[in-house]
TISE-389653 format. One record per residue (C-alpha): residue number from 0; residue in one letter; z, x, y. Coordinates in Angstrom, 3 decimals, padded with zeros to 6 digits. Each point is the difference from the previous one (the first is absolute). Layout:
% TISE-389653
{resi=NUM, resn=A, z=Z, x=X, y=Y}
...
This chain:
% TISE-389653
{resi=0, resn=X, z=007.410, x=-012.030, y=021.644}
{resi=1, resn=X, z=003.108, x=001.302, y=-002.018}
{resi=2, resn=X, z=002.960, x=-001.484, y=000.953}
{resi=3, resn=X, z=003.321, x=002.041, y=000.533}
{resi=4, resn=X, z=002.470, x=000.057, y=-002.700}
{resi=5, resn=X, z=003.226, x=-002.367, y=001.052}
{resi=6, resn=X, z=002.679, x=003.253, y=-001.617}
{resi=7, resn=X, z=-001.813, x=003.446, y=-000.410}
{resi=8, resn=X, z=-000.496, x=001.526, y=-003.326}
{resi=9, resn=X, z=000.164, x=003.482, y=-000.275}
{resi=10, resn=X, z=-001.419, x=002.344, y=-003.121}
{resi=11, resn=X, z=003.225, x=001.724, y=000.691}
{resi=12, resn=X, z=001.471, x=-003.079, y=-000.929}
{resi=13, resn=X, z=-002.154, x=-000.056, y=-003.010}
{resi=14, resn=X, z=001.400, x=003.386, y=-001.244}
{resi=15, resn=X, z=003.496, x=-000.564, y=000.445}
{resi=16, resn=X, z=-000.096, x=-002.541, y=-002.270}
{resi=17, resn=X, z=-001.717, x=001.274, y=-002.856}
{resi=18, resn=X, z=002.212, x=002.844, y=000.058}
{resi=19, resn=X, z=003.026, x=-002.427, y=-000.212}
{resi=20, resn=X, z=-002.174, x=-002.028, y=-002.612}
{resi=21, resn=X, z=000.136, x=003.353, y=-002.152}
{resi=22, resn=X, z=004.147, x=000.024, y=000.105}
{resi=23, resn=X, z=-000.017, x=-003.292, y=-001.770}
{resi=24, resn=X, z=000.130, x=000.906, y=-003.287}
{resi=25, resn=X, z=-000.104, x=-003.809, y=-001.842}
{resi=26, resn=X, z=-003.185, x=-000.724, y=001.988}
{resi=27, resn=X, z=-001.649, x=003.482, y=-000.803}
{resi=28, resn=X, z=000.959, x=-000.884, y=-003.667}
{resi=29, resn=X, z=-001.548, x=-003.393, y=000.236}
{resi=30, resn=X, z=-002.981, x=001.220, y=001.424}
{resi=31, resn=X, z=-000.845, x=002.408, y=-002.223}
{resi=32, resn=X, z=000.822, x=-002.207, y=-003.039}
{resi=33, resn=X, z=-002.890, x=-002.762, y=001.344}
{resi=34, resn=X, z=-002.326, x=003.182, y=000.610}
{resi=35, resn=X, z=000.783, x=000.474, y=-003.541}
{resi=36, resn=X, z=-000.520, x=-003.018, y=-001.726}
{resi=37, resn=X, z=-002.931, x=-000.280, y=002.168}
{resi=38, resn=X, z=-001.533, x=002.908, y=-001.767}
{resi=39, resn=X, z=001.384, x=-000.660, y=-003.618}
{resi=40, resn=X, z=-001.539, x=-003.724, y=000.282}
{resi=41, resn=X, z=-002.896, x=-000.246, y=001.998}
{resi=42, resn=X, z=-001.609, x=-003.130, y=-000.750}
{resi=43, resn=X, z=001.116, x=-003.327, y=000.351}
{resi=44, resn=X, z=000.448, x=-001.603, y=-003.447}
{resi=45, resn=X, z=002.529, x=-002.765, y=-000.458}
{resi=46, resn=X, z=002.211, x=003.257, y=-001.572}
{resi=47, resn=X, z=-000.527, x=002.487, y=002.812}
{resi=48, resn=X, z=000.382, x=-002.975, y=002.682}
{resi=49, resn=X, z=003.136, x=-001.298, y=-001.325}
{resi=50, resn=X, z=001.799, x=003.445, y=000.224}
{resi=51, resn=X, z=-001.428, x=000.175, y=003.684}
{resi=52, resn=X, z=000.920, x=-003.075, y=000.999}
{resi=53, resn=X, z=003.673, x=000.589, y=-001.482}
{resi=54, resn=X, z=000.451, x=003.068, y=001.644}
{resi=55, resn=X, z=-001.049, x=-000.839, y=003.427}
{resi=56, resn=X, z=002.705, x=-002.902, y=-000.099}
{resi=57, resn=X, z=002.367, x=002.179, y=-001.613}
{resi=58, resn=X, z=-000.491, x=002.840, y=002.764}
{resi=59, resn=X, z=-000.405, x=-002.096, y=002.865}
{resi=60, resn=X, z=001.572, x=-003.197, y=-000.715}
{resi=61, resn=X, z=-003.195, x=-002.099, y=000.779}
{resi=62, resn=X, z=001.992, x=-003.449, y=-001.187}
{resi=63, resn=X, z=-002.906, x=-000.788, y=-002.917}
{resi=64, resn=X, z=001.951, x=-002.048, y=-002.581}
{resi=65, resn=X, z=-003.035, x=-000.579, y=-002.028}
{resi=66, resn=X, z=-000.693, x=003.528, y=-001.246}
{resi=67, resn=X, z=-002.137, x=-001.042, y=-002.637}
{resi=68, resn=X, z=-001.975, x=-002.866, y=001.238}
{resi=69, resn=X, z=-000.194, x=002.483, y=003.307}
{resi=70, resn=X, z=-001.843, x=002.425, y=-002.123}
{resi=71, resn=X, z=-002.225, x=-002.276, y=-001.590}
{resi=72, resn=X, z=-001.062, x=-001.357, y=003.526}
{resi=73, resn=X, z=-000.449, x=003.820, y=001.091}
{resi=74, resn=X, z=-002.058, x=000.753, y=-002.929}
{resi=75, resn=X, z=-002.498, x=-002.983, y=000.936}
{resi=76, resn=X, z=000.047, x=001.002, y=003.224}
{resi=77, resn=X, z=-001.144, x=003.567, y=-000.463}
{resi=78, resn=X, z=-002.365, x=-001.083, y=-002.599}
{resi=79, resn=X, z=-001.929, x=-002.014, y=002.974}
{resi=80, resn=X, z=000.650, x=002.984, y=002.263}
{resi=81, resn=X, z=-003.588, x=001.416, y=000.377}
{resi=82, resn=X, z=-001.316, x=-001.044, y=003.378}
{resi=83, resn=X, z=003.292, x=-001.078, y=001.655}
{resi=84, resn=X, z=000.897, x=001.370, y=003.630}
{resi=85, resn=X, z=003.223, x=001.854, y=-000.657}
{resi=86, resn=X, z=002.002, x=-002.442, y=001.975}
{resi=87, resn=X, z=-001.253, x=-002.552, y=-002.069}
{resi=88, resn=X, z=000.863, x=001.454, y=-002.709}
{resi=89, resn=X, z=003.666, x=000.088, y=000.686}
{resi=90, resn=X, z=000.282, x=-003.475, y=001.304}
{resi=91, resn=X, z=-001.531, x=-000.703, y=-003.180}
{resi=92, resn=X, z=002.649, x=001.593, y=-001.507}
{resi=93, resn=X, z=002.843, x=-001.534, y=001.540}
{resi=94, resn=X, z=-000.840, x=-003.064, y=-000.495}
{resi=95, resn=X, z=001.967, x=-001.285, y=-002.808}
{resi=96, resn=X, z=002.130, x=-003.021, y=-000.786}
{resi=97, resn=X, z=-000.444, x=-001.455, y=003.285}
{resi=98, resn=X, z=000.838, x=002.711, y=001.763}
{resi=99, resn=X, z=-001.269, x=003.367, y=001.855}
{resi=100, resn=X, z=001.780, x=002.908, y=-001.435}
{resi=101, resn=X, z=-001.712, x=002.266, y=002.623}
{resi=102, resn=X, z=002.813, x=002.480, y=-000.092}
{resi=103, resn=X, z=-000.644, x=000.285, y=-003.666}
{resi=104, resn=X, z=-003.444, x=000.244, y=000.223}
{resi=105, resn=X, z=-000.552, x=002.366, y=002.474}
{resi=106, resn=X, z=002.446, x=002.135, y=-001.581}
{resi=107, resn=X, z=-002.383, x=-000.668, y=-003.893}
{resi=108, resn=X, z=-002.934, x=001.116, y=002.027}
{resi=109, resn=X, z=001.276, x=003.122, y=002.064}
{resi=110, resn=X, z=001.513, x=001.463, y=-003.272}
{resi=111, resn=X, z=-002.309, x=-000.954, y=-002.471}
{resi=112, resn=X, z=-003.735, x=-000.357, y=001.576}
{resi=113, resn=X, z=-000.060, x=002.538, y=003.095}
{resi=114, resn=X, z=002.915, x=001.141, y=002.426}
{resi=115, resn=X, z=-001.911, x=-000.213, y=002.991}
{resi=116, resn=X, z=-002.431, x=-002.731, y=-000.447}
{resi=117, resn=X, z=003.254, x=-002.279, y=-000.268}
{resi=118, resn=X, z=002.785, x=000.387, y=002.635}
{resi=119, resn=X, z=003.090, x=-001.042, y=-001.549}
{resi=120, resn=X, z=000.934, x=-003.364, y=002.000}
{resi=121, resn=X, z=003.838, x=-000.943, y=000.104}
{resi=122, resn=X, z=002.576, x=-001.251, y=002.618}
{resi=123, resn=X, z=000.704, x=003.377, y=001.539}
{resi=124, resn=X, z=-003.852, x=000.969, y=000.180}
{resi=125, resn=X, z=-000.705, x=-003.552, y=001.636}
{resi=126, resn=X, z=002.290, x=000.774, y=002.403}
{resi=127, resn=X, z=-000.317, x=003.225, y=001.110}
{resi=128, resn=X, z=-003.785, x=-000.501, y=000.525}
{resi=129, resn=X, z=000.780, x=-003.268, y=002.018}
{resi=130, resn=X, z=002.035, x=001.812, y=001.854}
{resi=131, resn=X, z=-001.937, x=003.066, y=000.874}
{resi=132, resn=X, z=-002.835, x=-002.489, y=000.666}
{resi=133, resn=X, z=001.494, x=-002.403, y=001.949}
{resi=134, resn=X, z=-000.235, x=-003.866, y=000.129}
{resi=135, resn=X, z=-003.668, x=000.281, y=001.656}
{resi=136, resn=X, z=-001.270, x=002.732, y=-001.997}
{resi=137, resn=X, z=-000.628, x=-000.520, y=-003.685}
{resi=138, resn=X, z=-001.180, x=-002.727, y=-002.100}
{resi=139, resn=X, z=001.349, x=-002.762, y=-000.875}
{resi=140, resn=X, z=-000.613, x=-001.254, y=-003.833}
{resi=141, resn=X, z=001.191, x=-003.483, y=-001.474}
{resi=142, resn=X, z=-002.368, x=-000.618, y=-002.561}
{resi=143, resn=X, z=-000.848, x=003.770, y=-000.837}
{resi=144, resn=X, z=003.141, x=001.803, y=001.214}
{resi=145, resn=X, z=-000.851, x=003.194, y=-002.422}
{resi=146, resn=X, z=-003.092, x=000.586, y=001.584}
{resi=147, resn=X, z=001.467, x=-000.742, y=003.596}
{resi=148, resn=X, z=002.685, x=002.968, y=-001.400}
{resi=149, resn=X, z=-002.698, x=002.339, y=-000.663}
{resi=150, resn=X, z=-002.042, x=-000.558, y=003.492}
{resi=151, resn=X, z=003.220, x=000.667, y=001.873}
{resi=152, resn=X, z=001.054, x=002.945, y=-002.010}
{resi=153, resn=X, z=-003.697, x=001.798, y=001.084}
{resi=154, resn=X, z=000.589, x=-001.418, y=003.960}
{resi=155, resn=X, z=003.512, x=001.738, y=-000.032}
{resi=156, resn=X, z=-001.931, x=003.024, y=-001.455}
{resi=157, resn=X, z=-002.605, x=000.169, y=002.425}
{resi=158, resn=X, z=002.264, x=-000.527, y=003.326}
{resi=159, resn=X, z=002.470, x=002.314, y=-001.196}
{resi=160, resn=X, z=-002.772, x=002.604, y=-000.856}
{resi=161, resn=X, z=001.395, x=001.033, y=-003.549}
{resi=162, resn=X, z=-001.441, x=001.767, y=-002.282}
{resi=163, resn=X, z=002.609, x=-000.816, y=-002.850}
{resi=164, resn=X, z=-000.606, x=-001.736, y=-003.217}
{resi=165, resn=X, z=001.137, x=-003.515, y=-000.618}
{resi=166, resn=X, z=002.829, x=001.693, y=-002.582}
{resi=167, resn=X, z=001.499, x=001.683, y=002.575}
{resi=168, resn=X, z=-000.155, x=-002.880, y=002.540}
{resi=169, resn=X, z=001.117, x=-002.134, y=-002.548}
{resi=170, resn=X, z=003.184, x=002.488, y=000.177}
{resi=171, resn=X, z=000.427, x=-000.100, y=003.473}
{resi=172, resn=X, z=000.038, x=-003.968, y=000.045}
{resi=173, resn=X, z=002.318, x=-000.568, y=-002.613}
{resi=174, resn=X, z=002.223, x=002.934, y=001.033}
{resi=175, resn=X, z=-000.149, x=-000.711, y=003.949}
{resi=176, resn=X, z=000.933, x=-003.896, y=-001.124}
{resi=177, resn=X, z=002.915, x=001.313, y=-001.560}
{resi=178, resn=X, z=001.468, x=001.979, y=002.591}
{resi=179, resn=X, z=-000.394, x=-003.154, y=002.732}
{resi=180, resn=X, z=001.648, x=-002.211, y=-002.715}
{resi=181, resn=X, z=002.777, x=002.693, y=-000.605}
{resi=182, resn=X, z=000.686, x=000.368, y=003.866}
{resi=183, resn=X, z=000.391, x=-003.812, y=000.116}
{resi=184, resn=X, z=002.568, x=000.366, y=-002.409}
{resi=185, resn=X, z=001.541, x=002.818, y=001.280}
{resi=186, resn=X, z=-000.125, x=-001.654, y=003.363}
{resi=187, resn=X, z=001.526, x=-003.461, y=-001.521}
{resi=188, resn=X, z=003.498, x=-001.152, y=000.231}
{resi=189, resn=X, z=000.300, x=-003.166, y=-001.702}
{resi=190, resn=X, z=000.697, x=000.679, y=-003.561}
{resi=191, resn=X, z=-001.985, x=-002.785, y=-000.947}
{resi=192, resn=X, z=-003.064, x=000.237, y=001.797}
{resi=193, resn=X, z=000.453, x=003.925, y=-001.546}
{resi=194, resn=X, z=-000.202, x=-001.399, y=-003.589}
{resi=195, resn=X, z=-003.588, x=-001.317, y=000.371}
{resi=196, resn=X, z=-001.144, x=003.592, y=001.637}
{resi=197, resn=X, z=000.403, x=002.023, y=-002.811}
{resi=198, resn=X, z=-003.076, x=002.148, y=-001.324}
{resi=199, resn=X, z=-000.862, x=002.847, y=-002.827}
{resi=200, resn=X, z=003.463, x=001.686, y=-000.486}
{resi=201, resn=X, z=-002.089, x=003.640, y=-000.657}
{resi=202, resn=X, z=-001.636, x=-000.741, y=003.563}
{resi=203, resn=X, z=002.935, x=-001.038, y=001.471}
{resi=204, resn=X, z=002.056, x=003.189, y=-001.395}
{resi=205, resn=X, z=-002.478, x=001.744, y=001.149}
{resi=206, resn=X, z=000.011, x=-000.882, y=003.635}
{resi=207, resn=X, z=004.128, x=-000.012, y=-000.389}
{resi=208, resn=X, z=-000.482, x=003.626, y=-000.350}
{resi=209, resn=X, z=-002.234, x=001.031, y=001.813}
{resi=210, resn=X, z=001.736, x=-002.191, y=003.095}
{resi=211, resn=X, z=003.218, x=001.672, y=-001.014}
{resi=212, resn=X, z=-001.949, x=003.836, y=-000.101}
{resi=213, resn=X, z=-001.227, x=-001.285, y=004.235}
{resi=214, resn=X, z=-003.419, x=001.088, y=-001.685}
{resi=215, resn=X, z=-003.062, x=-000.659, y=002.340}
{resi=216, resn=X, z=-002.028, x=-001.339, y=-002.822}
{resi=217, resn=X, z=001.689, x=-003.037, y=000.580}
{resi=218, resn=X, z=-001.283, x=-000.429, y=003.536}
{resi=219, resn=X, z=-003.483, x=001.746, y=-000.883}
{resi=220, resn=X, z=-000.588, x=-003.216, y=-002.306}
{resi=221, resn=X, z=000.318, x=-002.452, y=002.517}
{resi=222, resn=X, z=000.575, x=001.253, y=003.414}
{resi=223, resn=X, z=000.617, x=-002.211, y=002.723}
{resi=224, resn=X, z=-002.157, x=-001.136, y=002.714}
{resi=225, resn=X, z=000.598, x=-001.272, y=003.114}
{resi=226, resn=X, z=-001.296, x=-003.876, y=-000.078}
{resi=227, resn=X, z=002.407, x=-000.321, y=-003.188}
């Protein structure tokens, strides 16, 4: 039996904030300039993967301070790819140096391989899904935490009854995770504690204006419910 979702999600929801994801002109930029080097360099050649690699943690600040030997792992990787469960794939991926660059990796495989075969996994998507879910809904994944990602992303898909694609959920997440982190620090009064809250300064102008404007997008992004 399908279990209730803790917070509701709405494909209202969903729509508001793709429309606010279009008035972001650095990310629309971004995006389109992966799309393109997607297109221009297809493969995955030590060449092509380098300037992927690069870009991602150029765009998106991914924290890879190996660029090159990065690449070179990526390379092997996708070399070996034939026959690997997507999920694998990225964990595959990520793991480099000792580490799991999942952010990274998700974010290699979403713009580079397929856009909705690979749900871009980050802090705000993590915890927006959590928190839709709730503590007793979703899975739970400590040696495969991609894959757990991905199973929760479908189960908050299914209760929810949407339709959308994982792009524009992926919107909603990220944007939605904003806004409670900028009402936090809206909401905050030591100037300290403030320091640590701050976010995307286009998302955050963004919201400053359209708070200042009283527009209803605001609320139609995240509107309250009573148990919160």
């Amino acid at each position: 039996m399908e279990t209730a979702l803790a917070v509701p999600l709405l494909r209202s929801q969903i729509d508001v904030a793709n429309r606010l994801h279009q008035q972001l002109r650095q990310w629309k930029d971004t995006d389109q300039a992966l799309e393109a080097l997607h297109i221009r360099f297809p493969g995955f050649d030590m060449d092509s993967t380098l300037l992927k690699v690069v870009a991602i943690n150029q765009l998106y600040g991914t924290q890879i301070y190996m660029v090159v030997p990065m690449a070179r792992h990526v390379t092997e990787v996708m070399r070996a790819a034939d026959g690997l469960e997507d999920t694998e794939l990225v964990e595959q991926i990520a793991a480099f140096s000792g580490r799991k660059h999942l952010s990274f990796a998700s974010k290699f495989a979403h713009f580079f391989i397929h856009m909705e075969r690979f749900p871009i996994y980050d802090s705000f998507a993590r915890k927006m899904v959590a928190h839709h879910l709730g503590a007793y809904g979703r899975a739970i994944g400590t040696t495969s935490p991609y894959k757990a990602f991905v199973e929760n992303i479908e189960r908050l898909k299914q209760r929810a009854a949407l339709s959308c694609s994982n792009k524009e959920l992926d919107r909603y997440l990220w944007l939605a995770g904003l806004y409670l982190l900028w009402k936090r620090y809206m909401d905050e009064k030591d100037v300290n504690k403030k320091k640590k809250l701050r976010m995307n300064a286009e998302v955050e102008a963004l919201f400053n204006d359209l708070s200042s404007l009283n527009s209803a997008e605001l609320a139609q992004l995240y509107p309250q419910h009573p148990e919160e």
